[in-house]
PDB file of N, CA, C and O in Angstrom, chain B, residues numbered from 101:
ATOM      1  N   UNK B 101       0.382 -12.747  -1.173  1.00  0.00           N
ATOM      2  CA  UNK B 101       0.249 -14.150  -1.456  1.00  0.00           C
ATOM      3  C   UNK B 101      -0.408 -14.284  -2.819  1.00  0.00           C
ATOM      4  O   UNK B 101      -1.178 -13.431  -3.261  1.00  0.00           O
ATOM      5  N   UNK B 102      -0.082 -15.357  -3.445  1.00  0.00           N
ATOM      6  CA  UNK B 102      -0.539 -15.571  -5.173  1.00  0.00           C
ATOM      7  C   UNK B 102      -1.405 -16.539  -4.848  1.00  0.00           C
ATOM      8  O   UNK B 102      -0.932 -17.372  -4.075  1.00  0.00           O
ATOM      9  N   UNK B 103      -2.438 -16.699  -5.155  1.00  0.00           N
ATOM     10  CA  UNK B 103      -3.286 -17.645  -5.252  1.00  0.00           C
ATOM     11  C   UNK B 103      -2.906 -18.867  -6.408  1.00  0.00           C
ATOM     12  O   UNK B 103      -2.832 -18.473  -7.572  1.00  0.00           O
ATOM     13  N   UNK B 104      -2.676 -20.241  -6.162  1.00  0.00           N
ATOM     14  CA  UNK B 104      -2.901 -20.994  -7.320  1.00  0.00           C
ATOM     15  C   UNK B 104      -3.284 -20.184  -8.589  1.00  0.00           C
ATOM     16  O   UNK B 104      -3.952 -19.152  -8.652  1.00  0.00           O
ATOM     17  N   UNK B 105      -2.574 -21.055  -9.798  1.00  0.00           N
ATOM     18  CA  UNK B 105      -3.105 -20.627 -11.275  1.00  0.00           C
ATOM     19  C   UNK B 105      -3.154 -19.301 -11.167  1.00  0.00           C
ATOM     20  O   UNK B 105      -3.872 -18.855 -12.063  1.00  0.00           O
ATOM     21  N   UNK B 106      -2.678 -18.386 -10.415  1.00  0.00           N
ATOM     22  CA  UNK B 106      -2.671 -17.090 -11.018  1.00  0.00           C
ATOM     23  C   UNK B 106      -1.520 -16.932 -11.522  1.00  0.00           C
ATOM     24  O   UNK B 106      -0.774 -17.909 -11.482  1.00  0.00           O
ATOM     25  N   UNK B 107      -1.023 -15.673 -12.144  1.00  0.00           N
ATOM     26  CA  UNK B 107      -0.202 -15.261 -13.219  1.00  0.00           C
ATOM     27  C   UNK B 107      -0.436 -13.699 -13.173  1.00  0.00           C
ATOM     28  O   UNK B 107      -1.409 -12.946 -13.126  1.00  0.00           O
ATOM     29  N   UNK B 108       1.019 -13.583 -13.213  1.00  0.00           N
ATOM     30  CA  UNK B 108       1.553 -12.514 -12.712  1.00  0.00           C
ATOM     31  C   UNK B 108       2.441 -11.890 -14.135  1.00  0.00           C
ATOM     32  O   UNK B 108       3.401 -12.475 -14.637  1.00  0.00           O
ATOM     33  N   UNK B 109       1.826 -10.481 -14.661  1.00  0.00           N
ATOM     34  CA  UNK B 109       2.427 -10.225 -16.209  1.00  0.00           C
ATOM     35  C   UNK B 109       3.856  -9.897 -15.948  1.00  0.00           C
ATOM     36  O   UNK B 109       4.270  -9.604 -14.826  1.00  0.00           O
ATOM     37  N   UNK B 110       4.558  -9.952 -16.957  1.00  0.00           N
ATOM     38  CA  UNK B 110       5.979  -9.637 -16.893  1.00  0.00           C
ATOM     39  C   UNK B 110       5.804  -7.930 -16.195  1.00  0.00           C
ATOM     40  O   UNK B 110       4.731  -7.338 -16.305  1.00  0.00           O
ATOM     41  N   UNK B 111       6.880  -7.366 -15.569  1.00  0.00           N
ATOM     42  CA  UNK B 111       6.983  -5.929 -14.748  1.00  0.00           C
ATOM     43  C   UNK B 111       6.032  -5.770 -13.987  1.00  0.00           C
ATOM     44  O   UNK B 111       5.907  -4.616 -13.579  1.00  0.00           O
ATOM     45  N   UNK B 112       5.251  -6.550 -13.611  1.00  0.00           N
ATOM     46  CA  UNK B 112       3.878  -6.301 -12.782  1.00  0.00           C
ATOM     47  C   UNK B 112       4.572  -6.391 -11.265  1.00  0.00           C
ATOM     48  O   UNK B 112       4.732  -7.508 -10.774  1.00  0.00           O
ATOM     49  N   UNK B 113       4.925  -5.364 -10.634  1.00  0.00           N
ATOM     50  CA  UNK B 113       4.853  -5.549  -8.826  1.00  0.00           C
ATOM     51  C   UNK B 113       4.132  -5.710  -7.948  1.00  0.00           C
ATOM     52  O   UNK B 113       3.788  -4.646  -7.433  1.00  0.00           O
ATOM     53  N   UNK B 114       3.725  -6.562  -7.518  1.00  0.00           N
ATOM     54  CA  UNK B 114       2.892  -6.609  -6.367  1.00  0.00           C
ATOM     55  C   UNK B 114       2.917  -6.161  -5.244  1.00  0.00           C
ATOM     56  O   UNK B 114       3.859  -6.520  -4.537  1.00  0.00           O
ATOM     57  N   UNK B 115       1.943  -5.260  -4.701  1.00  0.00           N
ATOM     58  CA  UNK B 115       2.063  -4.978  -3.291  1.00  0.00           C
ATOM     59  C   UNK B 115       2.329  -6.197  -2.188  1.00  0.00           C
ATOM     60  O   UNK B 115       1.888  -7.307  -2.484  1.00  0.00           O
ATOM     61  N   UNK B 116       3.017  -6.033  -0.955  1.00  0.00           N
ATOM     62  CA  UNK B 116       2.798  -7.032  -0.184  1.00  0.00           C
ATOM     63  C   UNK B 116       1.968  -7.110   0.558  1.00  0.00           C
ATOM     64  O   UNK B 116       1.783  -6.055   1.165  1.00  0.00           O
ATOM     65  N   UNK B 117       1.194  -8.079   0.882  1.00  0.00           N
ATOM     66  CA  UNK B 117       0.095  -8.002   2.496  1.00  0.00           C
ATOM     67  C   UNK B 117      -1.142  -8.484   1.799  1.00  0.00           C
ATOM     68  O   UNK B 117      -2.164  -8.733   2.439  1.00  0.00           O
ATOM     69  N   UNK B 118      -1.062  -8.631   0.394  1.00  0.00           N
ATOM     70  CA  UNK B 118      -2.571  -8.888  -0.215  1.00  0.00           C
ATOM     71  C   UNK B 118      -2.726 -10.508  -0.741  1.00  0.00           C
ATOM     72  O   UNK B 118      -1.810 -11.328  -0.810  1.00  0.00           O
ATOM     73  N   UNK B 119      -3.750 -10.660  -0.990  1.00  0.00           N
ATOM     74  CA  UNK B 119      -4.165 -12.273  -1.920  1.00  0.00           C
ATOM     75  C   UNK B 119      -4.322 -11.515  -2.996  1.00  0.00           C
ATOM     76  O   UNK B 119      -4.960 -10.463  -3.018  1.00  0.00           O
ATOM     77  N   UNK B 120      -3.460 -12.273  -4.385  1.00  0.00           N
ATOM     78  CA  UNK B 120      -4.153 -11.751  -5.305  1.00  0.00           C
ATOM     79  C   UNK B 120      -4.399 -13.348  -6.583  1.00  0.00           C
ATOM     80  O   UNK B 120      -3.792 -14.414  -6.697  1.00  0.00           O
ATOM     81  N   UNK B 121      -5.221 -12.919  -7.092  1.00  0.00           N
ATOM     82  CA  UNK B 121      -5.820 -14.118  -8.081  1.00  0.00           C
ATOM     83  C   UNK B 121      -5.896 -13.974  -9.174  1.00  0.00           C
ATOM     84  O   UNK B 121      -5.696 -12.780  -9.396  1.00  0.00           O
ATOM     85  N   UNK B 122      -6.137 -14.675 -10.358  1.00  0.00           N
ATOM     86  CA  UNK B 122      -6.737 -14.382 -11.320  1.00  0.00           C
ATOM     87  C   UNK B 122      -5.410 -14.679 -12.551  1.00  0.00           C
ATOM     88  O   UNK B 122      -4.258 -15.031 -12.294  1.00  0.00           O
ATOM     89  N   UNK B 123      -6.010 -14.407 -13.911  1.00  0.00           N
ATOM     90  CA  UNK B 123      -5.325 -14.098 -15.002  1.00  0.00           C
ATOM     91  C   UNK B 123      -5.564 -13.032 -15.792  1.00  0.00           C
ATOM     92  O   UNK B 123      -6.410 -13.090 -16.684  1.00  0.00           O
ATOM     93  N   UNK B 124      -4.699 -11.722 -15.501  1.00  0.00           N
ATOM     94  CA  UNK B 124      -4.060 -11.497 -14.784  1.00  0.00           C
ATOM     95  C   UNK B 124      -4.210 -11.653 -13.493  1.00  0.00           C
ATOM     96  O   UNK B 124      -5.383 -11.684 -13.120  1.00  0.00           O
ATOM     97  N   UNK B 125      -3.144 -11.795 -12.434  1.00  0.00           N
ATOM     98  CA  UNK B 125      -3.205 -11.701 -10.871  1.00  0.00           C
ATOM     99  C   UNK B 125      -3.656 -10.105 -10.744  1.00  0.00           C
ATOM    100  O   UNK B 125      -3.097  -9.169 -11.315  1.00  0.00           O
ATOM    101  N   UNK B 126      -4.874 -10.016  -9.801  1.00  0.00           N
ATOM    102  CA  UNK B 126      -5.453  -8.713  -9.326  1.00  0.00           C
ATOM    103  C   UNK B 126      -5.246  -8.901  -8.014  1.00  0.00           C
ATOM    104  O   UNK B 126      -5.027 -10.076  -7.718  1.00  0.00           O
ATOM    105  N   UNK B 127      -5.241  -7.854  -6.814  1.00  0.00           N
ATOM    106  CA  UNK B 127      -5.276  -7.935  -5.691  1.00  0.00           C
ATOM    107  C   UNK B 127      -7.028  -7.873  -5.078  1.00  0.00           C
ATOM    108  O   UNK B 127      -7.812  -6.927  -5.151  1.00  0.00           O
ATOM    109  N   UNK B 128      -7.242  -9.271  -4.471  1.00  0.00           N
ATOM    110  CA  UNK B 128      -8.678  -9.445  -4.184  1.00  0.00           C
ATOM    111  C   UNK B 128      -9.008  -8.939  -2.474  1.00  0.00           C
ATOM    112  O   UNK B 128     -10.098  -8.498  -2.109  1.00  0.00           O
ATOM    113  N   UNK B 129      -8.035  -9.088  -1.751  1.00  0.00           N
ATOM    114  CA  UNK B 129      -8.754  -8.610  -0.351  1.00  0.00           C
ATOM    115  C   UNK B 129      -6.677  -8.193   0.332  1.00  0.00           C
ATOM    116  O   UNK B 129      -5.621  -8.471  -0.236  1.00  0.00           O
ATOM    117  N   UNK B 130      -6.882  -7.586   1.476  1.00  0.00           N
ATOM    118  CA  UNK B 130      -6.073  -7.540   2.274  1.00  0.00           C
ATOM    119  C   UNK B 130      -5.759  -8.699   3.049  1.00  0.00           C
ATOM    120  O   UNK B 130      -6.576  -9.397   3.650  1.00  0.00           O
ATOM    121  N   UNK B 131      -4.504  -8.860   2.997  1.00  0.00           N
ATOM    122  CA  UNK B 131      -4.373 -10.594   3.956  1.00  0.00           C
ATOM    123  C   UNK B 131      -4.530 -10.176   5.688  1.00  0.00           C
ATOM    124  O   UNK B 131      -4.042  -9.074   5.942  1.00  0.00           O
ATOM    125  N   UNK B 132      -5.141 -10.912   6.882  1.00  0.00           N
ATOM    126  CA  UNK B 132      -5.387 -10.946   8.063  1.00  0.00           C
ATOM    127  C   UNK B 132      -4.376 -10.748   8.663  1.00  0.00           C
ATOM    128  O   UNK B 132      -3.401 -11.369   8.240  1.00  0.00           O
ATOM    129  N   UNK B 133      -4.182  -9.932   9.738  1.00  0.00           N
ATOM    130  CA  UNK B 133      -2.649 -10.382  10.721  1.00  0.00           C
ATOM    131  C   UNK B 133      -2.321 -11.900  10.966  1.00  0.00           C
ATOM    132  O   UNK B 133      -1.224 -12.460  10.984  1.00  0.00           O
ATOM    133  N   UNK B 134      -3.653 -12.432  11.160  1.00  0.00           N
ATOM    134  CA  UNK B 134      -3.475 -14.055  11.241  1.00  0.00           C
ATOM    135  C   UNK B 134      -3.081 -14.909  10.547  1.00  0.00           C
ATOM    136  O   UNK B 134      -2.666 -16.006  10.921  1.00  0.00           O
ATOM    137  N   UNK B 135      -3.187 -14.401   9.151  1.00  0.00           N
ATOM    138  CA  UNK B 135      -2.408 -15.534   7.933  1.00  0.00           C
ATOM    139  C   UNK B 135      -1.334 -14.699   7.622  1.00  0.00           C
ATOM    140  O   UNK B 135      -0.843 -14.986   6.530  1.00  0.00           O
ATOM    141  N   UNK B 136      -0.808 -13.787   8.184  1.00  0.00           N
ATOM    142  CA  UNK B 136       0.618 -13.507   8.184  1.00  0.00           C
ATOM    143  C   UNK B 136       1.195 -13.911   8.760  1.00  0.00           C
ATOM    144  O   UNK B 136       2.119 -14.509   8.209  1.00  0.00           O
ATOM    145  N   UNK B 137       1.157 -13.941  10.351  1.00  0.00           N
ATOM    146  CA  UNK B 137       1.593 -14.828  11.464  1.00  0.00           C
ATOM    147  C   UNK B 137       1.432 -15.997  10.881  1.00  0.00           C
ATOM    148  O   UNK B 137       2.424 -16.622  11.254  1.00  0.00           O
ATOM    149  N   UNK B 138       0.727 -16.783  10.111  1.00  0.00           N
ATOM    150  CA  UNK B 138       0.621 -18.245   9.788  1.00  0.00           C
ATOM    151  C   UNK B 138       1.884 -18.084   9.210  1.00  0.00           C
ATOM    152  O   UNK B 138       2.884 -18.571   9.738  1.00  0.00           O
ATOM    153  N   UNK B 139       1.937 -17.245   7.848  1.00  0.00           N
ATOM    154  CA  UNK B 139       2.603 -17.733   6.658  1.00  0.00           C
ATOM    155  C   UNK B 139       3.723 -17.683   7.342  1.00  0.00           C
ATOM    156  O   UNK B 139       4.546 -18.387   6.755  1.00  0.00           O
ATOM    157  N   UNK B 140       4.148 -17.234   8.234  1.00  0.00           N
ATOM    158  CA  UNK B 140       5.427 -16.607   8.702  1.00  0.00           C
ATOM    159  C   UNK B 140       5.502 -18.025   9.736  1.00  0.00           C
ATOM    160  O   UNK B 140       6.512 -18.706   9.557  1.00  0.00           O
ATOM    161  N   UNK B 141       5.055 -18.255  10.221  1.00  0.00           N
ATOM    162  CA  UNK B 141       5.267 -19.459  11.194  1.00  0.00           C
ATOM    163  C   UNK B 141       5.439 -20.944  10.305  1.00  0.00           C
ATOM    164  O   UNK B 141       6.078 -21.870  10.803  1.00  0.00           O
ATOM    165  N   UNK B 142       4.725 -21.079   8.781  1.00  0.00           N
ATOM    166  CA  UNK B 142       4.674 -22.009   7.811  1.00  0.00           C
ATOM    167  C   UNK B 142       6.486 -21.763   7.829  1.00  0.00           C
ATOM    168  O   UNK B 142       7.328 -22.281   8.562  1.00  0.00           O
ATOM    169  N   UNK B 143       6.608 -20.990   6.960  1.00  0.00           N
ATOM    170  CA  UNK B 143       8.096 -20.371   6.291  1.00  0.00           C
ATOM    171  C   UNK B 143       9.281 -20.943   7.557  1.00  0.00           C
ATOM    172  O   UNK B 143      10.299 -21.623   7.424  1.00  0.00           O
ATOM    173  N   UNK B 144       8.918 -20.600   8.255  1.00  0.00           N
ATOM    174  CA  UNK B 144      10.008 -20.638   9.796  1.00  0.00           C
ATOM    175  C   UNK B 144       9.811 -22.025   9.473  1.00  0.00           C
ATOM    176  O   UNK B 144      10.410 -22.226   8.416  1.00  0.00           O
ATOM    177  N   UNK B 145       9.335 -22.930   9.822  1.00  0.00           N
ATOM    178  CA  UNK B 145       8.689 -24.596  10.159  1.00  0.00           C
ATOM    179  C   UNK B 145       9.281 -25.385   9.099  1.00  0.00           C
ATOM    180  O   UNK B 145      10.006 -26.341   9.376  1.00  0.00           O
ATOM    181  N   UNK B 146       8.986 -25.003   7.722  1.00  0.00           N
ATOM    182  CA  UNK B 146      10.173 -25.451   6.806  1.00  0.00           C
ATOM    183  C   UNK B 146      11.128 -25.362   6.700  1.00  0.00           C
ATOM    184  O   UNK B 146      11.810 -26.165   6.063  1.00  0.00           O
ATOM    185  N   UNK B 147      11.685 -24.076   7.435  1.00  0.00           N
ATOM    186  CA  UNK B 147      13.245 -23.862   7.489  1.00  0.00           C
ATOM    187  C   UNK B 147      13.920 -25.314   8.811  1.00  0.00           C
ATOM    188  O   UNK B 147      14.962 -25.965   8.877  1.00  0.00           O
ATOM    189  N   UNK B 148      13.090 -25.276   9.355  1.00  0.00           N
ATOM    190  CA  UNK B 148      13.412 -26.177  11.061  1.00  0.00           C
ATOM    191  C   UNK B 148      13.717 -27.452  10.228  1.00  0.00           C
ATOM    192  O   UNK B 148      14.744 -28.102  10.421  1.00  0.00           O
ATOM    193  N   UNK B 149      12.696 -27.820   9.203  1.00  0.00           N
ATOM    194  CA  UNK B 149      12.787 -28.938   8.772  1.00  0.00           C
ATOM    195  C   UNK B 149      14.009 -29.457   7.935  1.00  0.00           C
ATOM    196  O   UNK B 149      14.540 -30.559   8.076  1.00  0.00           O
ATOM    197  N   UNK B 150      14.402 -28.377   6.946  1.00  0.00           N
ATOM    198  CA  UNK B 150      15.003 -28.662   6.105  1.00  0.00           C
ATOM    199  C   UNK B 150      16.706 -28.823   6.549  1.00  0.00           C
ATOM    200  O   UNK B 150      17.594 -29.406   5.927  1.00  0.00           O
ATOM    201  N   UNK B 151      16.787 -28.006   7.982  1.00  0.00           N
ATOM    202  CA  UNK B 151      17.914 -27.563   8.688  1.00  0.00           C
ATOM    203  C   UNK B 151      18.364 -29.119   9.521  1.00  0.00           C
ATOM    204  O   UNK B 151      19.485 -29.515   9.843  1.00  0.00           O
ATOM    205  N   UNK B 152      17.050 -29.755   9.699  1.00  0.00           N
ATOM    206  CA  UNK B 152      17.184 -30.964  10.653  1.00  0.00           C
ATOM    207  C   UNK B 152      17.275 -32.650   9.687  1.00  0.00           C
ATOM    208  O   UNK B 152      17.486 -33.774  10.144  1.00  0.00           O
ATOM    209  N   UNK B 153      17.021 -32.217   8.250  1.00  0.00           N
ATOM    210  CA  UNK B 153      17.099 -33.027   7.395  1.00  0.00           C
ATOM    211  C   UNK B 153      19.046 -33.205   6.761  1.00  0.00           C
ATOM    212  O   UNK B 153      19.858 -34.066   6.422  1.00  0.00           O
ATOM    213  N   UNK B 154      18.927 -31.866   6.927  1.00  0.00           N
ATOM    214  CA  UNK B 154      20.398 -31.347   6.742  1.00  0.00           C
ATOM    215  C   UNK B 154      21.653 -31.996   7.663  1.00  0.00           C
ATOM    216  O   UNK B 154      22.750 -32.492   7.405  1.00  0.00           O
ATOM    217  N   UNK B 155      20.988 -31.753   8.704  1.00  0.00           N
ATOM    218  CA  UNK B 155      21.740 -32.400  10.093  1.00  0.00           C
ATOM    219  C   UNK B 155      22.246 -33.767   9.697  1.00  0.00           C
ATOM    220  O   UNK B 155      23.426 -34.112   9.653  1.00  0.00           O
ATOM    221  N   UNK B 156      20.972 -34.635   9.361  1.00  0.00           N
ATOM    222  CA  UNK B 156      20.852 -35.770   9.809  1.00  0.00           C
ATOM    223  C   UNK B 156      21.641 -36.862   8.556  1.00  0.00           C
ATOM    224  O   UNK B 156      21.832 -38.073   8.444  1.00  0.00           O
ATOM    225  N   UNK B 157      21.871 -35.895   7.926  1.00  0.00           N
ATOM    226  CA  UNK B 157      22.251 -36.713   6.446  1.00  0.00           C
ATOM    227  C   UNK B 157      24.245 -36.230   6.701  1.00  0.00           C
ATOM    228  O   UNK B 157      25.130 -36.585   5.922  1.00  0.00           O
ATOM    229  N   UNK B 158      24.403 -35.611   7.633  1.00  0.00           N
ATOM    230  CA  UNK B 158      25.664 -35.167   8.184  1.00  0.00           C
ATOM    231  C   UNK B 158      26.297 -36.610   8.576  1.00  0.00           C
ATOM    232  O   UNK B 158      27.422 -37.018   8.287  1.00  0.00           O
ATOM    233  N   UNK B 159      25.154 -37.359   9.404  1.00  0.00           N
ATOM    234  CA  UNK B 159      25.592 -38.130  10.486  1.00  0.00           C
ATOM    235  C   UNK B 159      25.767 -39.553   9.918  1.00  0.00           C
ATOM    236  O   UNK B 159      26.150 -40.467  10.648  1.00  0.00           O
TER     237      UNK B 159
END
């Protein structure tokens, strides 16, 4: 996860699973199983939404 206002240099890869911040983006802590399960349940929840917005503009 990128924290706001961070910045990420050109070829720079990021590991996944971490917060990272800063200018440059550094990796500051390991992310929780719990804000993975979040982010992952966020991500899903927008998809529901956008799928049912989709629908509705069908009709």
């Amino acid at each position: 996860m990128l924290g706001a206002g961070s910045l990420v240099p050109p070829g720079k890869v990021l590991e996944s699973g971490y917060l990272y911040l800063g200018r440059p983006a550094v990796a500051v802590r390991p992310l929780t199983p719990e804000e993975i399960s979040h982010l992952r349940y966020s991500a899903e929840h927008y998809v529901r939404i956008k799928n049912n917005y989709q629908q509705s503009e069908q009709h």
